[in-house]
KETI-972210 format. One line per field, with one value per residue (C-alpha): y negated, x negated, z. Coordinates in nm, 4 decimals, m for minus. Layout:
BEGIN
Y: (Y / ...)
X: (X / ...)
Z: (Z / ...)
***
This chain:
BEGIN
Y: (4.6272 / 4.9783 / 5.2901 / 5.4690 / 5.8395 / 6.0557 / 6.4044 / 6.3821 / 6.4987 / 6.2468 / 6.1685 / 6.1049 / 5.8078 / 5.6267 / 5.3199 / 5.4079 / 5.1979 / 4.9219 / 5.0079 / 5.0118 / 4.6645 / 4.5460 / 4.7197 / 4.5470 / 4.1916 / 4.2358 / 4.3327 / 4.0761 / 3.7899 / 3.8430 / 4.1269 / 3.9170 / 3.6510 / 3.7395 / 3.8658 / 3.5620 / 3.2927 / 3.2636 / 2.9550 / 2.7110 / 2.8653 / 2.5537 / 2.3509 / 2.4026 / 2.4162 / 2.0703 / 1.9400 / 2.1225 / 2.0700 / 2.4122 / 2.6668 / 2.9313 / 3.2289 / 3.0595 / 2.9172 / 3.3030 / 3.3912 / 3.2931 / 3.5587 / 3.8144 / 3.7842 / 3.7393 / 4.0720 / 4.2537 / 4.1378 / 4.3008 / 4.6097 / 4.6905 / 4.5737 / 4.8389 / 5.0736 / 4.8658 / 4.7937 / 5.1807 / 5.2142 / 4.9257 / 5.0419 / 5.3648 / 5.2186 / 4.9769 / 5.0301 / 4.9266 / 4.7010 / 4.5302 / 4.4916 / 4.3701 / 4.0606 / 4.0170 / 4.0265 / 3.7199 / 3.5133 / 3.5306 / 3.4644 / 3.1817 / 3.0639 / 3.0845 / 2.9033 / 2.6010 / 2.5808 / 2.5630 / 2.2736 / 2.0837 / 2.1939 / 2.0267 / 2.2616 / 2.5715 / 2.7465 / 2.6525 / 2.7840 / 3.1250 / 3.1816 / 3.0331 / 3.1793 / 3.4692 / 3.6190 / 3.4869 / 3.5502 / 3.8638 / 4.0240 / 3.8685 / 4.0162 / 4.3919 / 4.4213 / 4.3559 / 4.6019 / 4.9177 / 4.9768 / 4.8681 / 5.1915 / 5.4044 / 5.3950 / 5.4710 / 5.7732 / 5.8331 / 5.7894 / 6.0036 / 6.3027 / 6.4857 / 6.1093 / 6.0106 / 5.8708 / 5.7396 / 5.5242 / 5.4126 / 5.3110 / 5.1296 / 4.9390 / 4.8647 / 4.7310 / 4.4270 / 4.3389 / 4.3141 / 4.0899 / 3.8839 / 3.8344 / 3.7701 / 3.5032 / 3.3507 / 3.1931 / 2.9598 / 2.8563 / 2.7821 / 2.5381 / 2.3662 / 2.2916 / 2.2223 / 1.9960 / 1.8599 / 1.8324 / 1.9308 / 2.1639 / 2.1422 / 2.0571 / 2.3872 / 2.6036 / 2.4555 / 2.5590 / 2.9183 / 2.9828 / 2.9244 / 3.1490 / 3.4417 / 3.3896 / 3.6268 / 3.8843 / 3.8904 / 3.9182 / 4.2403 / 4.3725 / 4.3431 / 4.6112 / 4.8522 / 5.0267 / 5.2981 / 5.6627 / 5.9506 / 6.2855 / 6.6548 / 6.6202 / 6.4259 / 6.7094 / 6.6824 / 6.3242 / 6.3000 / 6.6839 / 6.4679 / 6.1859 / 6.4305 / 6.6289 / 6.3412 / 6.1773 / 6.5217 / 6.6091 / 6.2966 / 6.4858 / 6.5762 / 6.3391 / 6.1570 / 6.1781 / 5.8226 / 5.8234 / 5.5028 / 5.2023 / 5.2650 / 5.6429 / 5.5526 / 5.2587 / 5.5353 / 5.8145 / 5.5512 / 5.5824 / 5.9069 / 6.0217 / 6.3940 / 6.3086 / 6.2200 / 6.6313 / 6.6919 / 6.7401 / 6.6625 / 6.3496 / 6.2485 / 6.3295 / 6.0707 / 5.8178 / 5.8359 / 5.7671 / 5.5238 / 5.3138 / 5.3472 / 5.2337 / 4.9403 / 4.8168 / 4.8259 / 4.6528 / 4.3685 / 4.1058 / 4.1332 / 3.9927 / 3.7124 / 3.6046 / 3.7747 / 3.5499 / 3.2945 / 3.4887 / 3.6267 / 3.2272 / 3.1281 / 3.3344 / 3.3072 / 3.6538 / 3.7505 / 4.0016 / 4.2229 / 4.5743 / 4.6459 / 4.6053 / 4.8671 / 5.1103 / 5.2078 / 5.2822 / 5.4758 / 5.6754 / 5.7307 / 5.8995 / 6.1119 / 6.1926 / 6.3554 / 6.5404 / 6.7944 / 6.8952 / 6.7323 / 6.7271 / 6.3953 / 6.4648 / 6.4386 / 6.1100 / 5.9807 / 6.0754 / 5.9721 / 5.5668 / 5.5843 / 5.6928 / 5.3946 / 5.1322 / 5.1812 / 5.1435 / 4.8410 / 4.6985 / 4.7470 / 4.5910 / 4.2899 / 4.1030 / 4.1424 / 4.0450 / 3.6491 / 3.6579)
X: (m1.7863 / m1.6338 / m1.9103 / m1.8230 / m1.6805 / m1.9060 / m1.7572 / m1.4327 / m1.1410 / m0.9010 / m0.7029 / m0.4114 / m0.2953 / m0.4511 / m0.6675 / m0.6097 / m0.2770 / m0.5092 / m0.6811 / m0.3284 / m0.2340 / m0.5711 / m0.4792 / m0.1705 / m0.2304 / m0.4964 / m0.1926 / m0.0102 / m0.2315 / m0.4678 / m0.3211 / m0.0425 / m0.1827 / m0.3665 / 0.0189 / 0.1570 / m0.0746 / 0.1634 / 0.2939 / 0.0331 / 0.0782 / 0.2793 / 0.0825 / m0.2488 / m0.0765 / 0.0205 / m0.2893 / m0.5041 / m0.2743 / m0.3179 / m0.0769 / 0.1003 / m0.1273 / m0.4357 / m0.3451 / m0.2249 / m0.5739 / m0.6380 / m0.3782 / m0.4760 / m0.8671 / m0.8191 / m0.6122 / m0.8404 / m1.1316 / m1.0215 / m0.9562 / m1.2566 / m1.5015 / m1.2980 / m1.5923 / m1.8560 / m1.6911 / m1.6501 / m2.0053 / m2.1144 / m1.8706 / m2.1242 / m2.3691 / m2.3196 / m1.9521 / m1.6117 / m1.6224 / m1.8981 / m1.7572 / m1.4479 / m1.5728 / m1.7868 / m1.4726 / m1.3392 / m1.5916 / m1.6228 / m1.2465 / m1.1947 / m1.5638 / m1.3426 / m1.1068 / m1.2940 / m1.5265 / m1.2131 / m1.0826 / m1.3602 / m1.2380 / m1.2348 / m1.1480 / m0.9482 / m1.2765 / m1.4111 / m1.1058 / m1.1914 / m1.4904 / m1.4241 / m1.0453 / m1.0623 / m1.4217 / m1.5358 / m1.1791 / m1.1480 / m1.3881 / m1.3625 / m1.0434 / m1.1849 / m1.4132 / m1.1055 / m0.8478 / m1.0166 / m1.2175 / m0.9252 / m0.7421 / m1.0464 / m1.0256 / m0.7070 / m0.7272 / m1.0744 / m0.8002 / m0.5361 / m0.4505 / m0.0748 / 0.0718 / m0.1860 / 0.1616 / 0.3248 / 0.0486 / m0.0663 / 0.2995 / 0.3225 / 0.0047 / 0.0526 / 0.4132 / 0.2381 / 0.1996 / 0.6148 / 0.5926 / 0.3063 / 0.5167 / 0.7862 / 0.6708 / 0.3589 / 0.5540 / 0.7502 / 0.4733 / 0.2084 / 0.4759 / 0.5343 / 0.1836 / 0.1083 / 0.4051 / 0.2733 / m0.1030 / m0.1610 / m0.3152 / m0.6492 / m0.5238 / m0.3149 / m0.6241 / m0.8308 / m0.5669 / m0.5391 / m0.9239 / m0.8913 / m0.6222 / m0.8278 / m1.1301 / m0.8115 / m0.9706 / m1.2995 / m1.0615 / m0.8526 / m1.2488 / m1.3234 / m1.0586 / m1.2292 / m1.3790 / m1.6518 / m1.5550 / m1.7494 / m1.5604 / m1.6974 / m1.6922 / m1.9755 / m2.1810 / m2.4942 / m2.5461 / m2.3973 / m2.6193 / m2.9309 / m2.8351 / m2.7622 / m3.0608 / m3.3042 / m3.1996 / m3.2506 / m3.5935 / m3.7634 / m4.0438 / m3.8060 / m3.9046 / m3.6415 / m3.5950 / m3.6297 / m3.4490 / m3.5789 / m3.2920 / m3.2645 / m3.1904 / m2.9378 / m2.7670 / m2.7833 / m2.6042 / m2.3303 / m2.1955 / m2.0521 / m1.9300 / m1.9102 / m1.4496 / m1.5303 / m1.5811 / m1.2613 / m0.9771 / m0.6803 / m0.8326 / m0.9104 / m0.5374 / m0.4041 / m0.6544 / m0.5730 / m0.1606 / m0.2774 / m0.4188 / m0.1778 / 0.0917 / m0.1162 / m0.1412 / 0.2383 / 0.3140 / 0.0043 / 0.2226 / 0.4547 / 0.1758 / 0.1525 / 0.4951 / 0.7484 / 0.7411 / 0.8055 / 1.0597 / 1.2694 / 1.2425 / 1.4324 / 1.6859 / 1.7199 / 1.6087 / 1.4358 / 1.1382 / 1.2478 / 1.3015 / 0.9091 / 0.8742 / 1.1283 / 1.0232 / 0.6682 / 0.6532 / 1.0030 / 0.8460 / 0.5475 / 0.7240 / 0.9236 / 0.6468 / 0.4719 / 0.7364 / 0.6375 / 0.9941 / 0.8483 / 0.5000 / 0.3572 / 0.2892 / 0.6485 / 0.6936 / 0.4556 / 0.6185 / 0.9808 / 0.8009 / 0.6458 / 0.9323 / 1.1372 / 0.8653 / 0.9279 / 1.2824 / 1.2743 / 1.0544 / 1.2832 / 1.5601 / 1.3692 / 1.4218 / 1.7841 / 1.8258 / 1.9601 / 2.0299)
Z: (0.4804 / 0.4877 / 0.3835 / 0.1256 / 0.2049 / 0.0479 / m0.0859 / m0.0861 / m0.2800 / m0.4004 / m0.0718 / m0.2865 / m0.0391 / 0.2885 / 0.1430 / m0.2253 / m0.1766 / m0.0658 / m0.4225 / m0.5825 / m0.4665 / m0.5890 / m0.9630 / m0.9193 / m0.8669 / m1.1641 / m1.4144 / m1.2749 / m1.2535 / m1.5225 / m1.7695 / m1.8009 / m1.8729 / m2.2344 / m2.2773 / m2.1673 / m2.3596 / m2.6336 / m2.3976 / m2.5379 / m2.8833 / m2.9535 / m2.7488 / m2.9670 / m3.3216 / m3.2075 / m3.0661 / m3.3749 / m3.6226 / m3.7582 / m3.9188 / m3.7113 / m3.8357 / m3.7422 / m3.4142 / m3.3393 / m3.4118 / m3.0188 / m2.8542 / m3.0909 / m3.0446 / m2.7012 / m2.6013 / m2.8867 / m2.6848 / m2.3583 / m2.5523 / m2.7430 / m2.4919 / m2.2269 / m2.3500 / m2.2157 / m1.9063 / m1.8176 / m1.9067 / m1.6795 / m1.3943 / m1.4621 / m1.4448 / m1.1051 / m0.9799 / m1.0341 / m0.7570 / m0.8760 / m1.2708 / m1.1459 / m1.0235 / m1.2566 / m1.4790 / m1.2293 / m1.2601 / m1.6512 / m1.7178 / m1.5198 / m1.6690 / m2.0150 / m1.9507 / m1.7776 / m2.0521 / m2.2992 / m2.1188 / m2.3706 / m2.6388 / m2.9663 / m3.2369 / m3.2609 / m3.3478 / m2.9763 / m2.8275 / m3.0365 / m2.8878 / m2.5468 / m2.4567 / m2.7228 / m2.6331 / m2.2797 / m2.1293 / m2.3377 / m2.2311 / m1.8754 / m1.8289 / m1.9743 / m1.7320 / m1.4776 / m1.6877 / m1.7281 / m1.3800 / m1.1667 / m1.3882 / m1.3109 / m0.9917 / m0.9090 / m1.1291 / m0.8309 / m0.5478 / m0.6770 / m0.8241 / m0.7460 / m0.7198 / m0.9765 / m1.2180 / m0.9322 / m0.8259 / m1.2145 / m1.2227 / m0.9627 / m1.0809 / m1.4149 / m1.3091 / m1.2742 / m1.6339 / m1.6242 / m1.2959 / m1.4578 / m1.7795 / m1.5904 / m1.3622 / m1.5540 / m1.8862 / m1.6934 / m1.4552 / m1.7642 / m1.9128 / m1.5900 / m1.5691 / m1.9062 / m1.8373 / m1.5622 / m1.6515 / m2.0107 / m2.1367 / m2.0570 / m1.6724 / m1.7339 / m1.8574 / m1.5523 / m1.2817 / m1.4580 / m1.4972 / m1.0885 / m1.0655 / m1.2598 / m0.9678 / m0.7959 / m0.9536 / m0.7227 / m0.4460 / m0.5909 / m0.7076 / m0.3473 / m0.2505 / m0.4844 / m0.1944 / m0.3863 / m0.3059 / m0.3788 / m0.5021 / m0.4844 / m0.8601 / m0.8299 / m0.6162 / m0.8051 / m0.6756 / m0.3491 / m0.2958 / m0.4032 / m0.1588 / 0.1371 / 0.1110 / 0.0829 / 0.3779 / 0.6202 / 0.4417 / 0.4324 / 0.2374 / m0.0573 / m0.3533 / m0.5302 / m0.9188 / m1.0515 / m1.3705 / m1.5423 / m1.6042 / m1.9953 / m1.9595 / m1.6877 / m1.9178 / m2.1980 / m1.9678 / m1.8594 / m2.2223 / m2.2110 / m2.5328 / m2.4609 / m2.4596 / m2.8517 / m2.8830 / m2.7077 / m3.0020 / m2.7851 / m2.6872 / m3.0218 / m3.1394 / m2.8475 / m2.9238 / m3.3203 / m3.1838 / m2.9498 / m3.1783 / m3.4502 / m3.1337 / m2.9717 / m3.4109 / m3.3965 / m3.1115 / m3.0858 / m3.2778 / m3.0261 / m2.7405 / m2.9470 / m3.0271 / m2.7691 / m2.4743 / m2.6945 / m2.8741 / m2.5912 / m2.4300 / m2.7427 / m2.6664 / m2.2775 / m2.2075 / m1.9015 / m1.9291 / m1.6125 / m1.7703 / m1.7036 / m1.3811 / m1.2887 / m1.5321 / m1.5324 / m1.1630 / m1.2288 / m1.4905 / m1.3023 / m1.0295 / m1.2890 / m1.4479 / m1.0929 / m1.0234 / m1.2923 / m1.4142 / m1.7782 / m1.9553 / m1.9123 / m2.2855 / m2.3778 / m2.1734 / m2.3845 / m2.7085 / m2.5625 / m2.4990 / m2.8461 / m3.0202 / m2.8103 / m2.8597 / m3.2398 / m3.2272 / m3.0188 / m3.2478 / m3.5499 / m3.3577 / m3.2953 / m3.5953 / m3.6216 / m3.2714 / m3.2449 / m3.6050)
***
């Protein structure tokens, strides 16, 4: 296993592309998916003979899951690494979706697909972001681009290939096949090579000075303190960051209805969700080039997103 590089600035290239790949194939393979799960929407309402708004109860606590919990998982990659939270975040998604193969009521598949997978997948989503922010910084868009592309690629490819297996093998054989599919996850953790910035002097300084005076005590700073230090809220001081958090959330409480019932939406009408995959990495590399605030890019996809979303309904009327 590679040592970490201790000190560094962000090398802006060299093996964070290894990191981006690894950021990518998580959008793809396991973002996507929460996105994509509206493919056994009719599946369950069948099996469970529920209505439509409580069968949509499983998409919508499931991607809510991997959003809330994203607090916790920064504050456990903190605490341990991102590395080490990332396959963690495998290894409870695909543990999800096996034990949801059982399932005998909708409220099991709440708990089990919703919860587990949520937050599975949210210990998977936000440190595989972190650390590519830890890799880059001039080509910081570029690279976050080119990584959350995946989500398109995922929504692209992953509706088609849940209904052939749940065609194939039902939909507990289908669940089975994609809990083994999220274990993918350990692998892209794996690439999450730790790297130590000159941002974080105080504890690298620490580090290098105990090992050439062996006689220099170390500070032990007891596990509780640590777990309490992980969950940095000093940002909730920061006005501009509370501003874009208030718009982010009023944006992601637009839009959420639309990860529950799009892919099914847009398959009703033949269209092909390629548009993403093009864009975000496009608009990441605009966006580095400097020529316009990353600020305004922002307010340019919000003010899009909203229009799209009106013309929703009276498209295939």
């Amino acid at each position: 296993m590679p040592q970490a590089r201790l000190g560094v600035k962000q090398p802006d290239g060299g093996w964070g592309w290894v990191v981006v790949s690894g950021a990518f194939f998580v959008h793809a393979g396991m973002l996507a998916t929460a996105l994509s799960f509206g493919v056994f929407y009719a599946e369950f309402r069948e099996v469970f003979q529920e209505s439509a708004g409580i069968t949509s109860f499983i998409s919508s606590i499931l991607v809510g899951t991997m959003l809330m919990c994203s607090l916790f998982a920064g504050a456990l990659s903190n605490l341990t690494s991102c590395r080490t939270v990332i396959i963690a975040g495998g290894v409870i998604s695909a543990a999800g979706l096996v034990v949801s193969y059982f399932a005998q009521t909708m409220i099991h598949l709440f708990f089990s697909v919703g919860i587990l997978t949520g937050f599975g997948l949210s210990l998977t989503y936000t440190p595989s972001l972190a650390m590519i922010g830890r890799y880059f910084d001039r080509r910081h868009g570029t690279a976050n681009g080119i990584a959350v592309c995946g989500t398109g690629v995922g929504q692209f490819a992953l509706p088609p290939l849940f209904q052939f297996l749940i065609d194939e093998f039902g939909w507990r054989g289908a669940l089975l096949i994609v809990g083994g599919l999220m274990l993918n996850g350990c692998v892209c953790g794996a690439l999450m090579k730790p790297i130590y910035l000159t941002e974080d002097g105080t504890k690298v300084d620490r580090e290098a000075k105990s090992s050439e005076d062996q006689e220099l005590p170390m500070v032990h700073v007891p596990f509780p303190q640590k777990a309490c230090e992980s969950f940095d809220v000093s940002l909730l001081k920061h006005r501009p960051f509370l501003v874009f958090s208030v718009s982010l959330f009023g944006m992601v409480l637009g839009v959420s209805v639309l990860f529950v019932h799009l892919v099914a939406h847009a398959q009703n009408l033949g269209v092909e969700i390629l548009v993403e995959i093009f864009s975000r990495p496009l608009n990441g590399w605009l966006s580095d080039r400097g020529k316009i605030d990353k600020v305004y890019y922002y307010m340019i996809g919000v003010t899009g997103m909203a229009v799209a979303n009106l013309a929703i309904p009276c498209v295939g009327v």
